[in-house]
C-alpha positions as CSV (number, residue, x, y, z in Angstrom):
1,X,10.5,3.9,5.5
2,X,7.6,1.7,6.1
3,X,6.2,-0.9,8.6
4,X,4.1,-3.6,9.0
5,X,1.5,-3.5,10.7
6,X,-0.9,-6.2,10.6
7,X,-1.9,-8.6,7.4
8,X,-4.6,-10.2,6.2
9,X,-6.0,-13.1,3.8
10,X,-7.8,-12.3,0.9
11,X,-9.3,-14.6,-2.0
12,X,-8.3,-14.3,-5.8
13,X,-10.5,-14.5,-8.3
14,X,-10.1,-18.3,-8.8
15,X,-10.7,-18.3,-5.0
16,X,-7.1,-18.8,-4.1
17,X,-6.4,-17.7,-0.6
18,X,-3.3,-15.5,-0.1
19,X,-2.2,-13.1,2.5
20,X,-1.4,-9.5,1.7
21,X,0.6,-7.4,4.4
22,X,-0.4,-4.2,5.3
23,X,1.9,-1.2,5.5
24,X,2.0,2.3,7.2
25,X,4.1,4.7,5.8
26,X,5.5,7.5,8.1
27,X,3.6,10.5,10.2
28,X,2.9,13.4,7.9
29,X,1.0,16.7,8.7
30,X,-2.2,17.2,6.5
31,X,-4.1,20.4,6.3
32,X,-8.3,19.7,7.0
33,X,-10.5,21.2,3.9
34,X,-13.2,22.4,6.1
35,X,-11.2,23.6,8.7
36,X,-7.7,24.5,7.8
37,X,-6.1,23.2,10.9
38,X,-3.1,20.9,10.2
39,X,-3.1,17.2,11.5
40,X,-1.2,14.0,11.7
41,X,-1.9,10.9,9.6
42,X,-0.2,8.0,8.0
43,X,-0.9,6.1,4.3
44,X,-1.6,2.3,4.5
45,X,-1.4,0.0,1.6
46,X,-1.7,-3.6,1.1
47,X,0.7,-5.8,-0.4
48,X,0.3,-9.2,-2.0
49,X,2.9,-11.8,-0.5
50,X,3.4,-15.6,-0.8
51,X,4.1,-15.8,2.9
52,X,2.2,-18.6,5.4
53,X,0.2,-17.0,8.2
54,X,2.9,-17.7,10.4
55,X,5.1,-15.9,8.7
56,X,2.8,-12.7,8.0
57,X,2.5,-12.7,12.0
58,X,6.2,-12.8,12.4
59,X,6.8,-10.1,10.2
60,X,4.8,-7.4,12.0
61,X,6.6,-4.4,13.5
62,X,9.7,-4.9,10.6
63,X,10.4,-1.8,8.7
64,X,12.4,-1.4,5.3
65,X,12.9,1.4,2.5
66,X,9.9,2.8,0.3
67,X,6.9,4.8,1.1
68,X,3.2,4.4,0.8
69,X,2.1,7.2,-2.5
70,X,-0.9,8.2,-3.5
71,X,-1.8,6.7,-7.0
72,X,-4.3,7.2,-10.2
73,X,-6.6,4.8,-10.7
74,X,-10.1,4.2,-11.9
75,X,-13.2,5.4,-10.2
76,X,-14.3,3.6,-7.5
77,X,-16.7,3.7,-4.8
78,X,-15.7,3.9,-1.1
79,X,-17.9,3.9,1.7
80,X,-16.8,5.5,5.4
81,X,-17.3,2.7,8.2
82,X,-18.6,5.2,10.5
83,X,-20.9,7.3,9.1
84,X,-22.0,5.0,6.1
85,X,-21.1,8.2,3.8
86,X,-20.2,6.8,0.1
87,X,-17.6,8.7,-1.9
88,X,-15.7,8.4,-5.4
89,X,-12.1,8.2,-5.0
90,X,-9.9,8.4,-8.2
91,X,-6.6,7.2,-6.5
92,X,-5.4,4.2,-4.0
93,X,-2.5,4.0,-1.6
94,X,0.7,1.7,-3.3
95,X,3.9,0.4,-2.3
96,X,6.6,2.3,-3.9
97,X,10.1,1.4,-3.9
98,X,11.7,3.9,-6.0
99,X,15.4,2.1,-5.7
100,X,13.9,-0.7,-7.2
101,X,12.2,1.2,-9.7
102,X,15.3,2.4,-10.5
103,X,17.2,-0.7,-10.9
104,X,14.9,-2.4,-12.7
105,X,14.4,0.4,-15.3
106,X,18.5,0.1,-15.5
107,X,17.9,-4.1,-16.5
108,X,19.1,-5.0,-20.1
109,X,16.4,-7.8,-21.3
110,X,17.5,-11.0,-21.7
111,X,16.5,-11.0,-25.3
112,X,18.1,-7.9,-26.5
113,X,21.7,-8.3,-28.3
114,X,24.6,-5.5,-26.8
């Protein structure tokens, strides 16, 4: 399951506005790298909509099936508000809805003769 949490506009390229809603996956425990004491921490991800602001702010605190993964992607940098530290990361937080990655692999085209 995921929720949302909060939203927020961004620009396209064009610079179109849209608004993107930001979602939190559940609690999972993570083991620390330089420590090796478990904690507690959620995924986030944001995810395009064509919602009005209104209705980004209305839709806060629902919850519906998927999860928030972990996903390849190319390098990018990322720099840590706090301490100004900039790393590479190799991956981004998604959206995944696997049911509907399921139907949709299941779809005949529209196109193709039975």
């Amino acid at each position: 399951m995921v929720k949302i949490i909060d939203y927020r506009t961004r620009s396209n390229d064009q610079g179109k506005e849209f608004n993107v809603l930001i979602v939190q996956g559940g609690v999972e425990p993570i083991k620390s790298r330089t420590t090796g004491k478990v904690y507690f921490s959620t995924r986030t991800a944001s995810v395009p909509s064509t919602f009005d602001e209104d209705t980004c702010k209305q839709l806060i605190g629902t919850s519906f099936e998927g999860k928030v993964a972990k996903v390849p992607c190319e390098p990018y940098d990322y720099t840590f508000k706090e301490t100004g530290e900039t790393v590479e990361l190799l991956f981004r937080y998604e959206y995944v809805n696997e049911e509907l990655d399921m139907t949709e692999k299941h779809l005949i085209p529209e196109d193709e003769v039975l």
